[in-house]
Structures are given as C-alpha cells and as structure tokens.
C-alpha positions in Angstrom: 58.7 -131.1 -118.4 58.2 -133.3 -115.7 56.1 -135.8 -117.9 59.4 -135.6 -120.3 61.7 -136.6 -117.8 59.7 -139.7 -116.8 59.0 -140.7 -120.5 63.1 -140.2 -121.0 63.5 -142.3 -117.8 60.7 -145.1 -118.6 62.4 -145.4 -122.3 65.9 -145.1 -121.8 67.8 -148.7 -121.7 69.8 -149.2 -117.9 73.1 -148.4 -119.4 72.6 -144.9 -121.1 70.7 -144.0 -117.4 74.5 -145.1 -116.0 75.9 -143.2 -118.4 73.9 -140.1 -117.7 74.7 -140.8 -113.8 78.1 -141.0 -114.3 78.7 -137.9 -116.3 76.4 -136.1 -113.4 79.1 -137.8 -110.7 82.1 -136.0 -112.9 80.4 -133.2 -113.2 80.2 -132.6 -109.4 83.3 -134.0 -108.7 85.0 -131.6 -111.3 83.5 -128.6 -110.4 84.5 -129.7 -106.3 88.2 -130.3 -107.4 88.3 -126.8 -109.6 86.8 -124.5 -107.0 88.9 -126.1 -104.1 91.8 -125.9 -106.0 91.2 -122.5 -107.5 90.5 -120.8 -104.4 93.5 -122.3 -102.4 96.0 -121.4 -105.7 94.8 -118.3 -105.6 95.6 -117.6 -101.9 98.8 -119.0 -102.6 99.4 -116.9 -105.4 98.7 -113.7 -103.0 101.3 -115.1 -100.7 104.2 -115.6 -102.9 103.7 -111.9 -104.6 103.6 -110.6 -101.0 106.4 -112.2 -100.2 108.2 -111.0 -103.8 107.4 -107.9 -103.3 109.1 -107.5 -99.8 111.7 -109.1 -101.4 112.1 -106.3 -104.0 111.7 -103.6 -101.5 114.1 -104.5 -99.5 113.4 -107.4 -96.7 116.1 -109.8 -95.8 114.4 -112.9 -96.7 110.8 -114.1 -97.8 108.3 -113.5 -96.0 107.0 -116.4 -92.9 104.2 -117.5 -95.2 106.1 -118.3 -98.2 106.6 -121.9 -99.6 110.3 -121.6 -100.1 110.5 -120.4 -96.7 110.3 -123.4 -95.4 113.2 -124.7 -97.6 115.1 -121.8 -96.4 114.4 -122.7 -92.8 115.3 -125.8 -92.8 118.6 -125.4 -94.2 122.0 -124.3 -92.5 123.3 -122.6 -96.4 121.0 -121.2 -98.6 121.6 -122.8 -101.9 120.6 -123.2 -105.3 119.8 -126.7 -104.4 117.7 -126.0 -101.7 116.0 -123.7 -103.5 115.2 -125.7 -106.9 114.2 -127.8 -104.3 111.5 -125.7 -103.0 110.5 -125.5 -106.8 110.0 -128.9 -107.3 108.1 -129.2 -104.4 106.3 -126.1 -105.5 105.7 -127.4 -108.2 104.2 -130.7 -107.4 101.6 -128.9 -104.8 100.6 -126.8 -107.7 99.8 -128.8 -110.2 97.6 -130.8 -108.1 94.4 -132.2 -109.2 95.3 -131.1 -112.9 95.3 -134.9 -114.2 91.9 -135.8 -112.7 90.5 -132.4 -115.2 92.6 -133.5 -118.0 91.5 -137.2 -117.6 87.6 -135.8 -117.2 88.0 -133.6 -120.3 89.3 -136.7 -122.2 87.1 -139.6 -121.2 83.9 -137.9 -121.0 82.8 -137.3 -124.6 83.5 -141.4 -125.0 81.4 -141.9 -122.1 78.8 -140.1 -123.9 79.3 -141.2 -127.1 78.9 -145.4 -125.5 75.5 -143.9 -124.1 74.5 -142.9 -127.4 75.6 -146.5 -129.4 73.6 -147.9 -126.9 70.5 -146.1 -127.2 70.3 -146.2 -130.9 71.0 -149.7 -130.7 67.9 -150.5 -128.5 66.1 -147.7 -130.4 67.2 -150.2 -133.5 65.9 -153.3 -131.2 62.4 -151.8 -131.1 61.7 -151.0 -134.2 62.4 -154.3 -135.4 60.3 -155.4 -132.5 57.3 -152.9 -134.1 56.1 -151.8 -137.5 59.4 -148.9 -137.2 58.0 -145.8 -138.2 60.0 -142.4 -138.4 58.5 -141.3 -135.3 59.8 -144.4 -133.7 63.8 -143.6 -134.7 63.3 -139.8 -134.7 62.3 -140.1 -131.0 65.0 -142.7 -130.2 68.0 -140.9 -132.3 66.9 -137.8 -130.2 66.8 -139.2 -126.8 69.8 -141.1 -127.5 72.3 -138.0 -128.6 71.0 -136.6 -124.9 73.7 -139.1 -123.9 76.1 -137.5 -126.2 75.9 -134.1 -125.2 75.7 -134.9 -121.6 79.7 -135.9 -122.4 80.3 -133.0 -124.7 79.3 -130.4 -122.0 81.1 -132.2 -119.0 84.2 -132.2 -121.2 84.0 -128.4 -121.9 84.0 -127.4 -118.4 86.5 -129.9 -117.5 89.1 -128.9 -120.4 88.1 -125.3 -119.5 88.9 -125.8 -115.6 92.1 -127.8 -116.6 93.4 -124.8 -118.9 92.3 -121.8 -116.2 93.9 -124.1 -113.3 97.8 -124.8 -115.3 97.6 -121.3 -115.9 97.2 -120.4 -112.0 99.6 -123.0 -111.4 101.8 -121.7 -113.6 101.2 -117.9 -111.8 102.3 -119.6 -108.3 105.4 -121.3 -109.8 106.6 -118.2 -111.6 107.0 -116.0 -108.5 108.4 -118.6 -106.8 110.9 -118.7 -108.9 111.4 -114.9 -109.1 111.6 -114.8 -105.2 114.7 -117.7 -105.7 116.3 -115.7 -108.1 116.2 -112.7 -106.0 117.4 -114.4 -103.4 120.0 -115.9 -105.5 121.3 -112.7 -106.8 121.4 -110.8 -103.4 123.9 -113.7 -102.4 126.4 -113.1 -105.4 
C-alpha cells in the first residue's frame, strides 16, 4: 500500500498532486464548516422551541435566550416590523456558511475532472515518449480517474451537508416565525 502511494506520487504530474491537495483542503474545510455549524443550529433550534413552547403555555413573552428577544428588547412597541425584523436577521445568521457547501458541492467534481485531463494527457505524453503499450495507458487512465473521484466524493458530502444544513436552517426559521405569530396574535 505504502509502495502504491509512492509509485502514485513518483508518477503523478505536479498538477493532478495540487489537485488531489486541494480537494483534501475542501474536504477538511467542509466538514469544519458543517459540524460547527450543525451543532450551533442545533442549539439554536433547542432554544427557539423552548422559548415556543412557553409561549404556548402561557408566558408573557419569549423566553431571555431567544433571537427575537432581542428585537423585542430593544423596542419601545412590539410590532410586526420589529419582528419581521428579527426574521431577517434570523434568517441571515441561519443560513450561514450554506454558500461555501453549495459552492464546494459545485466546483469540486470540475476540480477533479481538470486532474483527470491532465493526467491522461501526460499519460498520452509518455507513451508517445515509449513504445505505448496497454499497460502503459491502463495504468495511466487508472491513476488519472483517482483525480476524478477524489472530486466526486468531496462533492457528495458537500451537497449532502448543504441539503441537511438548509433544512436545519429552515427548522430555526420556522419557530421563529411561529413564536412571532404568537406573539402577534396575543396582541390582536
């Protein structure tokens, strides 16, 4: 395996080795943006059905911890202004770090795909440079598609993150809106 990974290295041209380092940088730096923001949505999601479900059972107003409370605070008349607001606002924090996933899940199976021209195109060098037997382009081909799938599997998890995270964001954003219109209605 080890021997493998040397060969790869040893054969591979500069570029597809960049290309195979960059899709290794996306991949940590998509799997850092998911989990951070996955775990701080989710706390926030805890908070606003807290504070939703005081609301329904009876409190006055949302609870201390809730994002529209500090809307609510810093107002002298509780409005629907103020409190679309708070949405927007909401809104914006939520959706955070969903355009770096969608960009990832985009750009990475081109990224991949420009490894792979290259390769075969230096795999295409060298057997012009040699007597080109199959065992020269089989081997080439086959170290060149690594590039290719390199991209394909960043730009699973990233589209997968990116569809798991809207959908949290989109959690968040829906009880905030509920604990508005509860508000809202209580005023009426």
């Amino acid at each position: 395996m080890t021997n493998d990974l040397i060969d790869f290295y040893l054969k591979s041209p500069p570029i597809t080795i960049g290309v195979l380092i960059l899709l290794s940088v996306y991949f940590i730096v998509l799997n850092w943006v998911f989990f951070y923001r996955y775990l701080s949505l989710n706390s926030w999601f805890n908070r606003e059905r807290n504070s939703l479900e005081s609301l329904l059972m009876g409190a006055s107003g949302v609870n201390e911890d809730s994002f529209l409370n500090n809307f609510i605070k810093t107002s002298n008349v509780v409005s629907k202004e103020v409190l679309d607001l708070g949405m927007l606002a909401a809104t914006k924090e939520a959706t955070k770090g969903l355009s770096i996933l969608s960009v990832f899940a985009s750009t990475t199976p081109f990224i991949g795909l420009f490894g792979t021209v290259v390769s075969i195109l230096d795999t295409f060098k060298h057997i012009g440079q040699t007597t080109g037997s199959m065992s020269i382009i089989s081997s080439g081909v086959s170290d060149a598609l690594i590039a290719t799938a390199s991209g394909i599997f960043v730009a699973i998890f990233a589209y997968t993150y990116h569809q798991i995270m809207k959908r949290k964001s989109y959690e968040v954003i829906s009880y905030i809106k509920m604990q508005s219109d509860a508000i809202l209605a209580r005023k009426a």
